[in-house]
N, C-alpha and C positions, 0 to 999 in steps of 0.2 A: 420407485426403486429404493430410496432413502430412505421412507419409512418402513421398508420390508428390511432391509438392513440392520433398523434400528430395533425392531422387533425382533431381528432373528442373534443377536447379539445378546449372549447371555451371563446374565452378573457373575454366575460360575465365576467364569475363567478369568474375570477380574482377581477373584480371589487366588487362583492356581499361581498368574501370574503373582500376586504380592506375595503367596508361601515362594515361589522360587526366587526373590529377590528378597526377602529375610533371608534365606536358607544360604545367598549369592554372599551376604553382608554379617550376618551370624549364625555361621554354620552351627549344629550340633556338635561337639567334642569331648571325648574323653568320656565320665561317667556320665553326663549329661547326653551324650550321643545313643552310649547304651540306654540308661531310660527313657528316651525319646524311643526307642526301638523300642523294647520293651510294651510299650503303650502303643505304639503303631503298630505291632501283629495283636494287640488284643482290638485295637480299631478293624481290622481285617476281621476277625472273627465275625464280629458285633455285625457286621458288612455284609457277609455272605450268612448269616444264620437272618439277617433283613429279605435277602432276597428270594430266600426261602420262603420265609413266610410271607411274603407280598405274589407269591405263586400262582394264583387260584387254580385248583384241579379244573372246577364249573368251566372258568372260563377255554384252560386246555380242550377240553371235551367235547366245549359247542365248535372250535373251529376244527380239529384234531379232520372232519373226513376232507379237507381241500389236501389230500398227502403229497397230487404233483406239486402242487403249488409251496408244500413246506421243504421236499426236495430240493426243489428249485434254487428256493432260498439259504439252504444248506453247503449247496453246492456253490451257490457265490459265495457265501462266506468262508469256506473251509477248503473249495477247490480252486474258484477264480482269484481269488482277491491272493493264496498265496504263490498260483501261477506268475502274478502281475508284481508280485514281493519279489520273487529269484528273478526277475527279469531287470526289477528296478537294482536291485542287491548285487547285479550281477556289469552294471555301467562301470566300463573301465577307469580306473582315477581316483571311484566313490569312496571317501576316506568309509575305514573300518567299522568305527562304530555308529556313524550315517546308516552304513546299508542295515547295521546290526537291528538299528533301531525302524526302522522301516520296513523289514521282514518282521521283525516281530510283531510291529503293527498288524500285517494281512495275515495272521495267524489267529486272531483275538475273536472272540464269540461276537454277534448283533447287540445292537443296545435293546434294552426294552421297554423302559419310558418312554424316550422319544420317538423311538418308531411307532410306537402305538400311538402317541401324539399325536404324529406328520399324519400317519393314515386318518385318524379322524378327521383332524383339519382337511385334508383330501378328497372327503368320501369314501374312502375306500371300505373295506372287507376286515373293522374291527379287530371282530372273535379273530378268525384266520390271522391277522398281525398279532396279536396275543399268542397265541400258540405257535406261529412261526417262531417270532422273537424268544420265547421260550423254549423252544426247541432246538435254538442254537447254541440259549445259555447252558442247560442241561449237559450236551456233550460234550461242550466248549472248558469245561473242569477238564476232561480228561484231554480231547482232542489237541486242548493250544498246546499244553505240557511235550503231549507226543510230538506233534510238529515240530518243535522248540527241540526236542532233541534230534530229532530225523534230520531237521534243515540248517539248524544253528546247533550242533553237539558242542564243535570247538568256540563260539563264542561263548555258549550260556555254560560251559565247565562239564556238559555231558550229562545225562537224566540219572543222576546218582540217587544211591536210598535215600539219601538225605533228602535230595527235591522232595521223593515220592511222599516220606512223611511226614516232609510240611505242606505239601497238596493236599495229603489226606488229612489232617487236623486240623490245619486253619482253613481252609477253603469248603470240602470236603463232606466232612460231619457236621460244621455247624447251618451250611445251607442244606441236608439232608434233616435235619432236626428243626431247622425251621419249617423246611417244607411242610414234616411227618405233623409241627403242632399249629400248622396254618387252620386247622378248625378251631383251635381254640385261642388264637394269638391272632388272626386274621382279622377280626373285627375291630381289634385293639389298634392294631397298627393302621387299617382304614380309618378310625377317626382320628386317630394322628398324624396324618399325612406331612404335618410341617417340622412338627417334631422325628420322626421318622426321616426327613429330606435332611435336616441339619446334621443329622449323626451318621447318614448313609454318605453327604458330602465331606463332613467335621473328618470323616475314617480317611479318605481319601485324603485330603489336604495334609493331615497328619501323616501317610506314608510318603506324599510329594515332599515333605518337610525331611525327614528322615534320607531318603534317597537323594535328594538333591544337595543335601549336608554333604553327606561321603563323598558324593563326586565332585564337589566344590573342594573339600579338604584335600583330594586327589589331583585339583586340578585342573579341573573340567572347561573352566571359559577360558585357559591358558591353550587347552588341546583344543577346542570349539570355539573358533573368531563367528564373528557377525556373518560374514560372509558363507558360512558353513548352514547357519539356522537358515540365512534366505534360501540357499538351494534344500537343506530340505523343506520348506514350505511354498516353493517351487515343484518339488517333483511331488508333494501331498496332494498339490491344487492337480497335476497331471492324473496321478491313481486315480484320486475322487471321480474325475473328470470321464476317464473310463470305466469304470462300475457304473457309474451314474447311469452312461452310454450304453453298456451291455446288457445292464436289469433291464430297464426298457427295452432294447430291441431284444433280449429273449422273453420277456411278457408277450409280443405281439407274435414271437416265430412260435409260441407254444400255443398260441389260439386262447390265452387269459381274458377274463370278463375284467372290464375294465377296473372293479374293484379290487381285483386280485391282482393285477398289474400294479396299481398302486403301491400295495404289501410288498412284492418283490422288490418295487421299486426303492419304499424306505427300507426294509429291513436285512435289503440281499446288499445295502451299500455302506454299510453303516458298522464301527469298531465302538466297544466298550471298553469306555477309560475305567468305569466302576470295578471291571472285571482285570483289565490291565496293567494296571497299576500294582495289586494287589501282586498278580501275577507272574510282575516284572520281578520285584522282591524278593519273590521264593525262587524264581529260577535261574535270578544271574545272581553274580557276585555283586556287592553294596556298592562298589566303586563305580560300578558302570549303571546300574540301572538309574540314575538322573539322565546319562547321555541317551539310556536305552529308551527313554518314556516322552523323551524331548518330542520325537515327531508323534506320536500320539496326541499330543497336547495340542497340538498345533492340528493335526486333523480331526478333532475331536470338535474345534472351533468352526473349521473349515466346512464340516458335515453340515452341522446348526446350521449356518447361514444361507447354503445351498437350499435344503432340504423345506427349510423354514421358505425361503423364496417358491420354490416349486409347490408346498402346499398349498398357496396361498393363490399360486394362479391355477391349480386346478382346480379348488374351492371356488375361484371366481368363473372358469369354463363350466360347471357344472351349474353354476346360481342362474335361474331363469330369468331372461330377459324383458324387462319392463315393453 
């Protein structure tokens, strides 16, 4: 169990953690704040015009006829997970931007590295986690925004033009433009996979830097004691706990081939910080998305470690016995 621990623990979030404890000790301020922003929406850009092009149509296409199975997974990400959001969002007491930030979380698209990951490590059905995963990101541009304002209007300030035309320009067009030049930029970015990982995470760390500046200059660990983070990574370890529980027993109530249970399994449980992050920025106000990205961060770990354990032992149920 320690070594699965130790392996499912990933340097990431070493670094998430040391941007938020710069960011806790020297915030960004004043013109330095602004081009710190500045340079973090052109990181966003660069971000989603990557995941565009890292898209493969091929890959869509080989798994694209499993469709209950990518429903499936649709629907825990976009129907369950933010069922289990208003439910958590809605515990009498839950300080405001706790719940804020934790509905926001079950609102967010699949990942799609890792889930394709886990599933290999698994066994499972590949192509199909490809295409699922990809099939969440896709709608997950317009879907989280729409949620975000249907379920949270009054915290994130309401789905004004303004979100929509920073959705549309930084988010939007440049992963449409990636997509559109994935045959010709595709290749490129396959042999660079580690250069590609540094500026796909560099984008990232650079908005946690920015976002967690504001709500530090606001005041954020003065409003959020210690006590506050534990219960939310407290009620993250409970959600996880439940999706975990549901993909699986709806894999076995839909009659799923066991590889396909898999898929459902990583990609129907699973939030993107790549996409979230990004996400948080445009549609709340500066001062709160640090508080609003906090439980992300923290189930973003929490997935890894899980998912990374269950690969691992159903990699070893399936390896034939000596």
């Amino acid at each position: 169990m320690i070594t699965r621990l130790k392996g499912a623990l990933d340097p990431y979030i070493l670094a998430l953690l040391g941007t938020v404890l710069l960011a806790s000790v020297l915030p960004a301020r004043g013109g330095f704040a602004a081009f710190a922003g500045v340079i973090a929406n052109a990181g966003i850009v660069v971000l989603f015009f990557l995941h565009g092009a890292k898209l493969s149509r091929a890959a869509i296409l080989a798994g694209a006829g499993h469709w209950r199975l990518h429903l499936t997974v649709l629907a825990a990400t976009f129907v369950l997970f933010p069922a289990l959001g208003l439910g958590i969002a809605a515990i009498p007491g839950l300080p405001v931007l706790v719940a804020a930030g934790l509905l926001f979380l079950t609102l967010l698209p699949s990942t799609v590295q890792s889930s394709i990951a886990f599933t290999s490590i698994a066994g499972g059905n590949v192509a199909a986690a490809v295409c699922s995963a990809s099939f969440s990101n896709l709608p997950g541009i317009f879907v989280t925004p729409l949620l975000v304002a249907l379920l949270m209007g009054g915290t994130a300030g309401g789905f004004s033009w303004d979100a929509v035309e920073k959705i549309v320009l930084q988010l939007l067009v440049p992963f449409v433009a990636g997509h559109l030049l994935q045959p010709v930029v595709g290749g490129w970015v396959g042999r660079h996979k580690a250069l590609v990982s540094y500026v796909d995470r560099g984008s990232i760390l650079l908005v946690v830097y920015t976002a967690f500046s504001a709500a530090v200059v606001e005041g954020l660990w003065q409003r959020m004691p210690l006590a506050q983070i534990a219960l939310i990574a407290a009620l993250c370890c409970v959600l996880l706990a439940l999706v975990l529980a549901l993909t699986w027993l709806a894999g076995r109530a839909f009659g799923f081939a066991r590889e396909d249970r898999i898929v459902l399994l990583f990609c129907g449980s699973k939030k993107s910080l790549a996409s979230g992050v990004p996400m948080a920025g445009v549609l709340f106000p500066a001062a709160q998305v640090g508080a609003v990205i906090l439980p992300l961060m923290i189930f973003h770990q929490l997935q890894l470690i899980a998912c990374a354990i269950i690969a691992r032992i159903y990699a070893e149920a399936a390896r034939p016995q000596p």
